[in-house]
Biopython code that builds the backbone (N, CA, C, O; Angstrom):
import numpy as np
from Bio.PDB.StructureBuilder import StructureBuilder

atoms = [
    (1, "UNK", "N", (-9.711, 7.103, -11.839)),
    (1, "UNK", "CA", (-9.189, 5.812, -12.217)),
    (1, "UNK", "C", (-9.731, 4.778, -11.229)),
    (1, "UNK", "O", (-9.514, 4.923, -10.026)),
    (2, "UNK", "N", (-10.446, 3.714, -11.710)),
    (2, "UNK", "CA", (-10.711, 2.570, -10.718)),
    (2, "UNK", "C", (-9.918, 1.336, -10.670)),
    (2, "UNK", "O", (-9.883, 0.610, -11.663)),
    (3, "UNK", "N", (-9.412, 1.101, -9.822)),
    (3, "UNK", "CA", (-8.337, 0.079, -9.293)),
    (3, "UNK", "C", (-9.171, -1.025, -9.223)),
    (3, "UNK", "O", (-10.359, -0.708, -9.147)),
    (4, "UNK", "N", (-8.938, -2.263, -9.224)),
    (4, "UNK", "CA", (-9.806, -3.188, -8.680)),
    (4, "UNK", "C", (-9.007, -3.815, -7.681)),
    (4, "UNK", "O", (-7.942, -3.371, -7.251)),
    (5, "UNK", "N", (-9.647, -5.007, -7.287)),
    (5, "UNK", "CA", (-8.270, -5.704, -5.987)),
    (5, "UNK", "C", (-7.750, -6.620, -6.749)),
    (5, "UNK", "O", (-6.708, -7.130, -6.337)),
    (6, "UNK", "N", (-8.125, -6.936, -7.627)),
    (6, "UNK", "CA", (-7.233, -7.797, -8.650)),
    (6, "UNK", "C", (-5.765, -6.840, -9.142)),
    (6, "UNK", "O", (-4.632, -7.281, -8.949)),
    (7, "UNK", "N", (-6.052, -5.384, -9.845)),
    (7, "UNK", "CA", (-4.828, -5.143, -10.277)),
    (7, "UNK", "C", (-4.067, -4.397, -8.799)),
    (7, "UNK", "O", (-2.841, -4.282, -8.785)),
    (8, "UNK", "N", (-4.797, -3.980, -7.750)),
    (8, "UNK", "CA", (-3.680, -4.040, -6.859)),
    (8, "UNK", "C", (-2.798, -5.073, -6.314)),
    (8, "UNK", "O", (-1.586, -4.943, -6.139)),
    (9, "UNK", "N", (-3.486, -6.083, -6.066)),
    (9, "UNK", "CA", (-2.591, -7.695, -5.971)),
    (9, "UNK", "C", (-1.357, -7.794, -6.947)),
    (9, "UNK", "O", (-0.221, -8.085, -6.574)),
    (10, "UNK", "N", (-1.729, -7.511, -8.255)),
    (10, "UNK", "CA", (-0.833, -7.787, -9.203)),
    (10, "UNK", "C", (0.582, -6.337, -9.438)),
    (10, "UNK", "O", (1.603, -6.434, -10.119)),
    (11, "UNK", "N", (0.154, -5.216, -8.668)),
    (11, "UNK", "CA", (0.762, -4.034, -8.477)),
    (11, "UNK", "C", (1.958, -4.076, -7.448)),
    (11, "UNK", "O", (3.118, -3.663, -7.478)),
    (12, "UNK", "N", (0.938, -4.964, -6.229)),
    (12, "UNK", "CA", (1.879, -5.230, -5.202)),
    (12, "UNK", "C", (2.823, -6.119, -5.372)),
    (12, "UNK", "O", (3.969, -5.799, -5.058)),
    (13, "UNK", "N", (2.485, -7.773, -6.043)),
    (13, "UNK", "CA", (3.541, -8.458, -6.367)),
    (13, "UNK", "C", (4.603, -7.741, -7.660)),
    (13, "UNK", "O", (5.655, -8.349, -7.860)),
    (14, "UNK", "N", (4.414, -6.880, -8.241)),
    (14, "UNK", "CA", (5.635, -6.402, -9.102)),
    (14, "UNK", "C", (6.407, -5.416, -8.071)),
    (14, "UNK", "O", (7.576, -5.239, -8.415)),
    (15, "UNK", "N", (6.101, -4.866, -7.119)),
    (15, "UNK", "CA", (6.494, -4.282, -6.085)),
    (15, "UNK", "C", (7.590, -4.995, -5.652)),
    (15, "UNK", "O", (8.750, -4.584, -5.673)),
    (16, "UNK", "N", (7.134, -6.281, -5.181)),
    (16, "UNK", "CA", (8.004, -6.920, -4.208)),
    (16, "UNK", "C", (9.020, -8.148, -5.338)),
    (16, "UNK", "O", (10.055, -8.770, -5.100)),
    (17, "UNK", "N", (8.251, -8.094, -6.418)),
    (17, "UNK", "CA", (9.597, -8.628, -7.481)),
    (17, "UNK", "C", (10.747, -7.669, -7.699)),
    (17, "UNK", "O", (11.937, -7.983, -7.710)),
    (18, "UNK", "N", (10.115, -6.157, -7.913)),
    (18, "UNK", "CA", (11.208, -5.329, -7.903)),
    (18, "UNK", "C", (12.113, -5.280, -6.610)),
    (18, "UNK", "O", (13.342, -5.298, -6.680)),
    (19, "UNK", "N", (11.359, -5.213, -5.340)),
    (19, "UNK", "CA", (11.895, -5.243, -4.217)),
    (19, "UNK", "C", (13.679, -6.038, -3.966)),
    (19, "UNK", "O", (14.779, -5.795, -3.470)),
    (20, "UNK", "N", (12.782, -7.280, -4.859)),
    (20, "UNK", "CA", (13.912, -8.599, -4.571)),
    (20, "UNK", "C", (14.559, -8.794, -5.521)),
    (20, "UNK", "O", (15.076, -9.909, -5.603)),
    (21, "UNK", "N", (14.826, -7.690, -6.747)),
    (21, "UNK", "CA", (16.047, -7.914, -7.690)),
    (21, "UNK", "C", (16.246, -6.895, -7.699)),
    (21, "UNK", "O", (16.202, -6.687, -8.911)),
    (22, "UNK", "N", (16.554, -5.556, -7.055)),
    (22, "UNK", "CA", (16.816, -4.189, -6.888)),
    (22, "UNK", "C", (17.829, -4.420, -6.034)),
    (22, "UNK", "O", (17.655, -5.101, -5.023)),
    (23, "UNK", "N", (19.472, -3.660, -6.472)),
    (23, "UNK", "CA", (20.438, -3.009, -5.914)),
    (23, "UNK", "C", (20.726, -1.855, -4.944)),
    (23, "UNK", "O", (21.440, -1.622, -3.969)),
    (24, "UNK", "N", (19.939, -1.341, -5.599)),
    (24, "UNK", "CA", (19.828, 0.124, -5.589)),
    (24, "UNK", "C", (19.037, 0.597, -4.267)),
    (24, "UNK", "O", (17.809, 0.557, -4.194)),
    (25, "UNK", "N", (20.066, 1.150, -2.995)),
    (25, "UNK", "CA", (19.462, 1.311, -1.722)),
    (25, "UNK", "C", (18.086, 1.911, -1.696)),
    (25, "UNK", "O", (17.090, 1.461, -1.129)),
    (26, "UNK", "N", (18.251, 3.428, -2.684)),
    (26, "UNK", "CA", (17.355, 4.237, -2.536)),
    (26, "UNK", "C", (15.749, 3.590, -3.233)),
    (26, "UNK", "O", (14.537, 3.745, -3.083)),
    (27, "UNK", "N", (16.575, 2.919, -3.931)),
    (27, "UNK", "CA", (15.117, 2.486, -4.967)),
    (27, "UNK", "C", (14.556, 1.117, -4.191)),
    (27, "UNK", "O", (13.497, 0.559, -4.479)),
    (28, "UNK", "N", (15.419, 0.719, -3.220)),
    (28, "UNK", "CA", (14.326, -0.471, -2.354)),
    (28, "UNK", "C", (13.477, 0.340, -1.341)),
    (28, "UNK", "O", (12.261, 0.162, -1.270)),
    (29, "UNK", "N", (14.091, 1.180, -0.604)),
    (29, "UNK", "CA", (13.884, 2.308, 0.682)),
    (29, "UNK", "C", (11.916, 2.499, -0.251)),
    (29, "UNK", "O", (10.824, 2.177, 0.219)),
    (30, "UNK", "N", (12.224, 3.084, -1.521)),
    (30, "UNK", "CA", (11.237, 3.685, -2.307)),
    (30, "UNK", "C", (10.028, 2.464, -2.490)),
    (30, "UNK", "O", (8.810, 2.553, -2.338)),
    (31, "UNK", "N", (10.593, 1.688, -2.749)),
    (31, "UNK", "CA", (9.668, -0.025, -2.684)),
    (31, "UNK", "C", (9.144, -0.569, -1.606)),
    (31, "UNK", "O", (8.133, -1.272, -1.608)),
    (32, "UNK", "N", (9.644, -0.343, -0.871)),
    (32, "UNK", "CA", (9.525, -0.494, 0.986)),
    (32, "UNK", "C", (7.707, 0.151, 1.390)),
    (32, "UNK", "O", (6.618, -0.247, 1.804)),
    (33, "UNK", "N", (8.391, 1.338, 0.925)),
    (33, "UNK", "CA", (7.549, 2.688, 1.417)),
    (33, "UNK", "C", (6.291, 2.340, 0.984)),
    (33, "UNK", "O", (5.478, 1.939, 1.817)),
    (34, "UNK", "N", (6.006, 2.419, -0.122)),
    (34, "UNK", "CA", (4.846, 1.909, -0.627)),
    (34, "UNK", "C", (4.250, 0.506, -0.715)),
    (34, "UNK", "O", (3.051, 0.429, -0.983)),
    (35, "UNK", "N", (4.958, -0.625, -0.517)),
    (35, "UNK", "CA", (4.578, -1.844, 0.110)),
    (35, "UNK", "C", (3.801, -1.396, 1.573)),
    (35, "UNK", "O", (2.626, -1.624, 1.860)),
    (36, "UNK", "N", (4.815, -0.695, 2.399)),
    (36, "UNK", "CA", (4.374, -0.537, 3.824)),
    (36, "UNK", "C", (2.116, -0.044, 3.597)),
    (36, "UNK", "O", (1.084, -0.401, 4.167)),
    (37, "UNK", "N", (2.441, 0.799, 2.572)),
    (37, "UNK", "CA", (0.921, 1.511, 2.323)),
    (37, "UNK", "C", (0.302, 0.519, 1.706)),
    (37, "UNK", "O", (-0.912, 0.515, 1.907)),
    (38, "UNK", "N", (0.782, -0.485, 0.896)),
    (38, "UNK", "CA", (-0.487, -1.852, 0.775)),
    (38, "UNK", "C", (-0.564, -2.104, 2.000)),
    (38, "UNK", "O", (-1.621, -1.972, 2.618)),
    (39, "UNK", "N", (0.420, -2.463, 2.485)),
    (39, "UNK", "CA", (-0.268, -3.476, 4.298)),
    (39, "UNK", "C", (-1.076, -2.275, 4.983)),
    (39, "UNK", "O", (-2.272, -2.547, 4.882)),
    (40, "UNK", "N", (-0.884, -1.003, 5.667)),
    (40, "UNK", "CA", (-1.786, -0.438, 6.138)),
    (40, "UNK", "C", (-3.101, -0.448, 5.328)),
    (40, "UNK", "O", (-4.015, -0.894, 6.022)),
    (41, "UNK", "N", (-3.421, -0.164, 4.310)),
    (41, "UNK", "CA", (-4.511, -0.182, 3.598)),
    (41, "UNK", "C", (-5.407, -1.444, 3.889)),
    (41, "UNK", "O", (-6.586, -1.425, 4.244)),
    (42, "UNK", "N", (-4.511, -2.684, 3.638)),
    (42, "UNK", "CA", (-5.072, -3.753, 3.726)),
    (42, "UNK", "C", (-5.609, -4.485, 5.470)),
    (42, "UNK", "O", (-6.437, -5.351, 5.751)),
    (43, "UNK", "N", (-4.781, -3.734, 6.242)),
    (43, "UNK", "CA", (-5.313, -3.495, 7.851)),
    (43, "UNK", "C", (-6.172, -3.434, 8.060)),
    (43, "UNK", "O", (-6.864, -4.245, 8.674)),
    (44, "UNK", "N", (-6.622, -1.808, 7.341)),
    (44, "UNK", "CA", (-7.838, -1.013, 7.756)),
    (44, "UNK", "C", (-8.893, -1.257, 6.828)),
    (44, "UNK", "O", (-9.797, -0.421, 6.807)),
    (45, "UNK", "N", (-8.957, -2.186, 6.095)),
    (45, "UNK", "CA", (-10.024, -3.158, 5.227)),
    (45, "UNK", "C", (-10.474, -3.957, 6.223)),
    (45, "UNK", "O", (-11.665, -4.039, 6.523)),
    (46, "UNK", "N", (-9.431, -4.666, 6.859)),
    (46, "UNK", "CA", (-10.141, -5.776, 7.284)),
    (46, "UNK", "C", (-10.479, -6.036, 8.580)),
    (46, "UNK", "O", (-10.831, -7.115, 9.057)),
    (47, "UNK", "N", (-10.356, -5.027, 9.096)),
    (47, "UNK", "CA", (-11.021, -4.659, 10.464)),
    (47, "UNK", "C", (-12.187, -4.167, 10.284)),
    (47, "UNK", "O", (-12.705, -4.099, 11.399)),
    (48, "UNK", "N", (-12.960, -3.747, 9.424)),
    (48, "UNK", "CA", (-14.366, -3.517, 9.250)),
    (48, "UNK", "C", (-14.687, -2.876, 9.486)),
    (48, "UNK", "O", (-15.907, -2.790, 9.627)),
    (49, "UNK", "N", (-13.707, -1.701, 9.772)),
    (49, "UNK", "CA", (-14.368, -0.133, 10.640)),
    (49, "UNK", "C", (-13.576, 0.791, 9.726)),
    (49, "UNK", "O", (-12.347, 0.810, 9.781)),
    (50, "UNK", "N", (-14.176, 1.456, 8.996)),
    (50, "UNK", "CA", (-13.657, 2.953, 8.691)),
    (50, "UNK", "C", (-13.654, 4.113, 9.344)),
    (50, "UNK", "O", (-14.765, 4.634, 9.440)),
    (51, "UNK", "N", (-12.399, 4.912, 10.017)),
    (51, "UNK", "CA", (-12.586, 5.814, 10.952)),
    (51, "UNK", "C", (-12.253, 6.982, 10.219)),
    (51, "UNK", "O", (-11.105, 7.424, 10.229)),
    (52, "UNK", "N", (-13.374, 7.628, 9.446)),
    (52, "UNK", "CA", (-13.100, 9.197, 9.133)),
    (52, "UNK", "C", (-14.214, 10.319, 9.557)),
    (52, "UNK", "O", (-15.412, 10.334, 9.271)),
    (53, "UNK", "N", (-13.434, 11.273, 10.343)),
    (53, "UNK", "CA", (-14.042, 11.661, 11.336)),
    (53, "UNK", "C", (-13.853, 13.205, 10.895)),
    (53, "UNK", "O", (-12.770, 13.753, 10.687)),
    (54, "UNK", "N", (-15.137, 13.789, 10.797)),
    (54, "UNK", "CA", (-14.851, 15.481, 10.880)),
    (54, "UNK", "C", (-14.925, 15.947, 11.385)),
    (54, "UNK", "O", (-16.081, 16.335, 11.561)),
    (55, "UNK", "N", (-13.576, 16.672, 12.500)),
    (55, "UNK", "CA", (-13.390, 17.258, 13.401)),
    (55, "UNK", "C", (-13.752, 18.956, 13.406)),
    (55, "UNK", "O", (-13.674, 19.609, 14.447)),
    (56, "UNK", "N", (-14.146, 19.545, 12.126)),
    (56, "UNK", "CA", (-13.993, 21.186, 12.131)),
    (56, "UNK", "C", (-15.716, 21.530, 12.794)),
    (56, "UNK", "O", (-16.230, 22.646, 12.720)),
    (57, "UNK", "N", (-16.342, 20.407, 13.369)),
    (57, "UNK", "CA", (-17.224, 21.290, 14.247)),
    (57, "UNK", "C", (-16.757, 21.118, 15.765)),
    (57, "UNK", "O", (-17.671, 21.303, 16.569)),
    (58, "UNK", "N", (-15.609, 20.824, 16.272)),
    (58, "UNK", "CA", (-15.380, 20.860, 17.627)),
    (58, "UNK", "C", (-14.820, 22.121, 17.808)),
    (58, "UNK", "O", (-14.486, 22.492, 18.933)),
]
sb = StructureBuilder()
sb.init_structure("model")
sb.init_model(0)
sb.init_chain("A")
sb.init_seg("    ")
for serial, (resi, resn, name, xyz) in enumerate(atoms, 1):
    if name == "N":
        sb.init_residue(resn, " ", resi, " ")
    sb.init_atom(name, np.array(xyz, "f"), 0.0, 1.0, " ", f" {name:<3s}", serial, name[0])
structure = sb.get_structure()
């Protein structure tokens, strides 16, 4: 499946609409969580460095 940054933008703001008309402890906790993984994602975009590193020849 290819995402673009357009429908993640639009993924994240239904996120945080749900966020902000949600009762329901567990189901914000759950909204939270995965907001938190747009912002890291969007961190490690824009620092310009991708760090993936294969460690199984040390």
């Amino acid at each position: 499946m290819n995402i673009t940054k357009d429908d993640l933008a639009i993924l994240e703001q239904a996120l945080q609409s749900a966020l902000a008309n949600s009762t329901d402890y567990q189901e914000i906790s759950m909204y939270e969580q995965v907001l938190e993984k747009f912002h890291q994602q969007h961190k490690a975009r824009a620092d310009g460095f991708r760090y993936d590193y294969d460690d199984s020849n040390i």
